[in-house]
N, C-alpha and C positions, 0 to 999 in steps of 0.2 A: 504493500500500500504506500503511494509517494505523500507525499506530505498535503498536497490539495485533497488529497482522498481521507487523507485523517483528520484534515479539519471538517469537512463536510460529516462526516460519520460521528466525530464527536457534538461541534455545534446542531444535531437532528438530536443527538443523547440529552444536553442540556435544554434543551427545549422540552420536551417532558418528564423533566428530574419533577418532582413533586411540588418544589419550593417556584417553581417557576411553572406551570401549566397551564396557570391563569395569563401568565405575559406572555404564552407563546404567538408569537408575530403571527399578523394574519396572513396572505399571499398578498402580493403586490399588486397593486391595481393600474392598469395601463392607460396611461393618460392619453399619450402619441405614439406614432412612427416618424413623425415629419421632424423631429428634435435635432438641430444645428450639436456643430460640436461642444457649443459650453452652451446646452438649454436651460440647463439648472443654473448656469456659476455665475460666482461672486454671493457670496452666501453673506455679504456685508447687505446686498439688498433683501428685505423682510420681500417673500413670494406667498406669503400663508395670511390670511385673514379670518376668522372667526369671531361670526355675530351672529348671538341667540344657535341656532342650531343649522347652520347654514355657512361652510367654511368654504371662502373663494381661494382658486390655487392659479398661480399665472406662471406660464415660462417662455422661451423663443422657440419656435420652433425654422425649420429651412425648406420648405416647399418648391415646387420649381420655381415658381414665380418672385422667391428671393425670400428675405427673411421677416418674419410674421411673429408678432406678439399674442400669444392665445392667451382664455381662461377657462375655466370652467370652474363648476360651484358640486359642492357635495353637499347633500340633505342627510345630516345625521340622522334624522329620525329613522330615515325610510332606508338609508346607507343607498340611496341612489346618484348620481350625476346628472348634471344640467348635458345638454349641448355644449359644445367647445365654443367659444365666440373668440373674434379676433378683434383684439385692440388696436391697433396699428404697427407699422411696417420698422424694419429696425436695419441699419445701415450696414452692420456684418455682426457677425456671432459675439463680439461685445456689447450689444446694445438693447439686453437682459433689463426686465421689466424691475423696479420699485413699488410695493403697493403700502397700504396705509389705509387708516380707516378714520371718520372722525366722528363727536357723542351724538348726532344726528344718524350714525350710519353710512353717510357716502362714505365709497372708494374713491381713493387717490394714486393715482398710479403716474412713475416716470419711465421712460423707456428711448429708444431709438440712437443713441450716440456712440461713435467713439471718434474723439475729437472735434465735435461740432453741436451747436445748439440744443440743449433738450425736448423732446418731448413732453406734454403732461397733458393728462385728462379727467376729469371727475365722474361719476356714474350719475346717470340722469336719474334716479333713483335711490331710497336709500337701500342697502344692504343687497343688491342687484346687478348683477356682474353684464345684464345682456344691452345695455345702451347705456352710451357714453356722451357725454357734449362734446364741443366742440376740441379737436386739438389746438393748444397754445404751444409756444416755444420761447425758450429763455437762455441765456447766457452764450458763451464762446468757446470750442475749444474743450470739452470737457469730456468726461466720463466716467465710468461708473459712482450708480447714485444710490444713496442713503436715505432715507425720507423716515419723518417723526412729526406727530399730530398732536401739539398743546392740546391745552385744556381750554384754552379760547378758539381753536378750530386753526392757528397759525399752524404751517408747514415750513418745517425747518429741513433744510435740505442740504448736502455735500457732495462732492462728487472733483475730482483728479483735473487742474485745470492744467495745459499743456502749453508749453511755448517756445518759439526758435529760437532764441536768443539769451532767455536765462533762465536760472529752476522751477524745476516746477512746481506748483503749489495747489492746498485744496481750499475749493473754495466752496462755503458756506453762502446760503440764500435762504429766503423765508419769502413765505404767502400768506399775508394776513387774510384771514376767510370776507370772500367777495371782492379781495384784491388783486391786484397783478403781482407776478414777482418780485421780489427787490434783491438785490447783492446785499448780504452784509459783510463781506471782505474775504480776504486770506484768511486763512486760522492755521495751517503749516505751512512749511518752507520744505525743500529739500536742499542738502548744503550743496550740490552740485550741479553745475549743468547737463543738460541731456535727462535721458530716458529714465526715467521716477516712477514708481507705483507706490501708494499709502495703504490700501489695503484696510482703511478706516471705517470702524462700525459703530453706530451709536445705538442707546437704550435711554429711557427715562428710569430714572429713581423713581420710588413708590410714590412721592410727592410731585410727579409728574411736572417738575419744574428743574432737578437736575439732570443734566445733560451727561451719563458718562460716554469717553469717547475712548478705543482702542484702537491700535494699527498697528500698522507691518512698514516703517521703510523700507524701500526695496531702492537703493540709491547707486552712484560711480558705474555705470554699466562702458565697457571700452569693448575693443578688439577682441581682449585677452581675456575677459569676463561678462560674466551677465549678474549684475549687482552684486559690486565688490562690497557692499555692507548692509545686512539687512540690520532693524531694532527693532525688536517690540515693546511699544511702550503705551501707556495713558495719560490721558487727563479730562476735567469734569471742568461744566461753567454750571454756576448756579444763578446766571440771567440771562441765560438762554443765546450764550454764544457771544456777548458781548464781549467777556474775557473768559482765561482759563486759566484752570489750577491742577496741582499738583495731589494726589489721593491723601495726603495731609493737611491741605487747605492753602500750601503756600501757594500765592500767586505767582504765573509765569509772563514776564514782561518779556519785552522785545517780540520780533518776528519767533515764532515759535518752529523751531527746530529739532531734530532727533534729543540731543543731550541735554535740553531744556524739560522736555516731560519725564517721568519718571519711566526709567526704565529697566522693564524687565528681562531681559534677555538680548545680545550680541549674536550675532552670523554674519552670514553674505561667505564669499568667494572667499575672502582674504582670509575670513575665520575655517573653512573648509566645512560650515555647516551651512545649509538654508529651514530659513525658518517661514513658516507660515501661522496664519493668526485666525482662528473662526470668529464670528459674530460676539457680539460683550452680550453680559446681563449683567442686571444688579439684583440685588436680594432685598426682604422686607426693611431692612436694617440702612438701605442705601450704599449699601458697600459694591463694589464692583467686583464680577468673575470674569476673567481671560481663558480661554483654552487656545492654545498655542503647541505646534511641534517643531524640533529639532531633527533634521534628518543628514547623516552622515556616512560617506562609503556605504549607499545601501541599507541602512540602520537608521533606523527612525522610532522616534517616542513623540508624546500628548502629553502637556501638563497642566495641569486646574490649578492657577494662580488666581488668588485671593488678597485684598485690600481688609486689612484690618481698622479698626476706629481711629487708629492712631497713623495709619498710612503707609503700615508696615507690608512688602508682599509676602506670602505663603506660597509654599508649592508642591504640591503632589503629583508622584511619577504615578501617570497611568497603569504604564505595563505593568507594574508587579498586583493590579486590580484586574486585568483580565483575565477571561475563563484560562482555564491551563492548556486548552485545548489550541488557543490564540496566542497564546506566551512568545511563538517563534515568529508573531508578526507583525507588523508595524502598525502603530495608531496613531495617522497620521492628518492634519488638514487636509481640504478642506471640511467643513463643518464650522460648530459652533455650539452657542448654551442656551438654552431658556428655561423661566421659572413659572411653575402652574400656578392656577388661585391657590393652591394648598402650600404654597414654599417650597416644593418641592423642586429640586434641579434634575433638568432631562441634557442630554449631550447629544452630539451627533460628531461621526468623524468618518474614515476611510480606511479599513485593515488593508495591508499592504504584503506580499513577500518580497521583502527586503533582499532575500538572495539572490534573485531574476536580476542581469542586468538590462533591464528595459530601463526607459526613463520615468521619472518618479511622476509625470506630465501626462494622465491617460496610459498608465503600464494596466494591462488586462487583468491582471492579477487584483486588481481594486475590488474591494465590496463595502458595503455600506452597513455600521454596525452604532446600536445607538444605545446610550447606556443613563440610568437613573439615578441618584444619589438620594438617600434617605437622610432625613433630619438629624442620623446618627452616625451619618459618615460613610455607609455601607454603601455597596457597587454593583449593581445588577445590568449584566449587558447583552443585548441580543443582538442578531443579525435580523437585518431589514430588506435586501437581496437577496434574490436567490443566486447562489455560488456557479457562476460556471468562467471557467477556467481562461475563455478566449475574448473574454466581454468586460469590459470595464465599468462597474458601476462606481461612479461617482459621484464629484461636486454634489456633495447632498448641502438642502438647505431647508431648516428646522423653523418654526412658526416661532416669531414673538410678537411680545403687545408691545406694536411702535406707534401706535394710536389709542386706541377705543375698543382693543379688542382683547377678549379676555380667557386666555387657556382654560377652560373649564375643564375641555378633555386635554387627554396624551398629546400633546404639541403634535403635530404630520410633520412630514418629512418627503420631501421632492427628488429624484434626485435624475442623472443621466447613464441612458445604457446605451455604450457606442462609444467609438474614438472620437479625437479629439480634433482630426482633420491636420490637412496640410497645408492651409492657408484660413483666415479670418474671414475669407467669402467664400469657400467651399458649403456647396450646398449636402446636407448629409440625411439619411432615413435612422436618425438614432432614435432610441426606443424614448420615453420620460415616463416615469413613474411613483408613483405616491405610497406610502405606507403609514402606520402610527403604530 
């Protein structure tokens, strides 16, 4: 039996061990065929919405006719699905949908960019995924987006602004409800010129007026490397973007850059690790959780870092929590974290066989594996794909409340099955699929 055969025969064992029968994963449910190479990705944008009993799910899919923003809605009660509906048109496989919900119920959704003006739309209705108003468009230059729904119905937005000439930066916007867009500025820098990715996710604290923000610099890209230095770090405003601080409360002046937030973790090229960063959450207490991996010569780990009162971070290595059956594999980004109404923290990440030299970029060996954490620390983890050997399931991305919407059930989980493609306009028939 080779080692793909042993984790399959074990993880079908754990799934009805006694302690677990009740969680065993249901089968996945097929959303598309039409799914571009990153239908799911960028798990920084919230894709999951849940109101009352009615959960909207959006991804990209790549159809002949080029690349297509869908949704579709699931009726808990009935466990049925709406019709697929298309949002609008997305300019290549980066230009993966934002949604958001506000206390009235409309959807909000961004979508269509990579390097140019956004998209945005509102649902003509509330909690109704099948008509939309009018498309608007905002800003310059940008992509991938963030989106977070106050408590007065403003949209506070981010997204990767790009330019020829010096660093790049994210830039921060807001929508006061019945307004146009506005810029509110920079809010990172990267220190160098050329090719930047932030990799930045926001959440609201419980008091739905702190802002925590995480990310991933991905900075120095040359000849000789592709981001000679990654950081994982945070920081929080508590007026809504105007300024930001430090998980201690210090404030962070000047243009804000990698060694100005608090940070958790060093990579890139230079270090011989890359690091990648899933979505933030905060907890009842307003403290912030990171899940972030480390991956090295093929060997890769997850860690649940934690903001203490005091602004101190925590960290716990995944692996020595996985079943024993997974022990030999990597738990790796993308993915992310979110908290139910009950407190409780759900994960989502990507098992990997770290010993395949494929690349760690859509290696077929990926599955989709999500795991829960009890009020007492404990680890409970399944598999949310089905395993097969030549298919790469990944880019998972896990539901939070970035609005108005409130985890009652098992957060869902989106994710993609199919490569990754050899260009950002190749049109592809990758499978997308939902689970909880």
């Amino acid at each position: 039996m080779n080692r793909r055969e042993f984790l399959l025969s074990t993880s079908a064992a754990l799934a009805v061990a006694p302690n677990a029968l009740a969680r065993r994963p249901k089968r996945p449910k097929l959303l598309s065929e039409q799914g571009c190479g990153r239908a799911t990705g960028y798990a920084e944008a919230n894709k999951i919405v849940t109101i009352g009993d009615l959960t909207h799910v959006t991804w990209l899919d790549s159809p002949s006719e080029g690349f297509r923003v869908r949704i579709a809605t699931l009726n808990r009660k009935t466990n049925e699905w709406s019709r697929t509906y298309t949002v609008g048109d997305a300019f290549d496989n980066h230009g993966g949908p934002a949604l958001t919900v506000d206390a009235e119920g409309y959807l909000h959704i961004t979508y269509y960019t990579h390097h140019h003006p956004f998209r945005y739309r509102r649902s003509k209705r509330p909690n109704d995924a099948s008509e939309w108003e009018e498309e608007m468009q905002f800003g310059d230059r940008l992509t991938y987006p963030t989106m977070l729904c106050g408590s007065d119905g403003t949209l506070y937005f981010t997204a990767r602004r790009s330019y020829s000439d010096r660093p790049w930066t994210v830039e921060m916007w807001k929508k006061p409800a019945g307004k146009d867009w506005e810029q509110v500025g920079s809010i990172m820098y990267s220190r160098h010129k050329g090719y930047a990715h932030f990799q930045e996710s926001l959440c609201w604290g419980p008091d739905h007026k702190t802002i925590h923000l995480s990310c991933r610099f991905h900075e120095l890209t040359d000849k000789g490397a592709y981001g000679r230095f990654n950081t994982v770090a945070y920081m929080k405003s508590e007026d809504f973007g105007k300024t930001w601080r430090r998980a201690n409360g210090d404030l962070i002046e000047g243009s804000i850059t990698a060694e100005k937030m608090d940070v958790i973790d060093r990579g890139g090229e230079n270090f011989n690790r890359t690091l990648r960063v899933g979505c933030i959450a905060a907890d009842k207490n307003n403290q912030p959780w990171i899940l972030y991996s480390a991956v090295a010569k093929n060997r890769g780990n997850a860690r649940l870092t934690r903001a203490d009162p005091k602004g101190q971070w925590n960290a716990t290595e995944l692996a020595p929590n996985l079943p024993p059956a997974w022990r030999n594999f990597n738990f790796i980004m993308a993915g992310g974290l979110a908290f139910d109404s009950r407190g409780e923290l759900h994960g989502v990440g990507q098992l990997q066989n770290g010993e395949r030299n494929e690349k760690e970029w859509g290696d077929p060996t990926n599955e989709i594996a999500k795991f829960q954490m009890s009020k007492e620390g404990a680890f409970e983890f399944r598999a949310l794909s089905e395993f097969d050997s030549k298919t790469s399931h990944w880019l998972p991305s896990i539901e939070r409340p970035t609005g108005f919407n409130q985890l009652r059930h098992t957060p869902g989980v989106i994710y993609t099955g199919g490569p990754p493609g050899g260009n950002n306009k190749e049109l592809l028939a990758n499978r997308v699929y939902w689970n909880a």
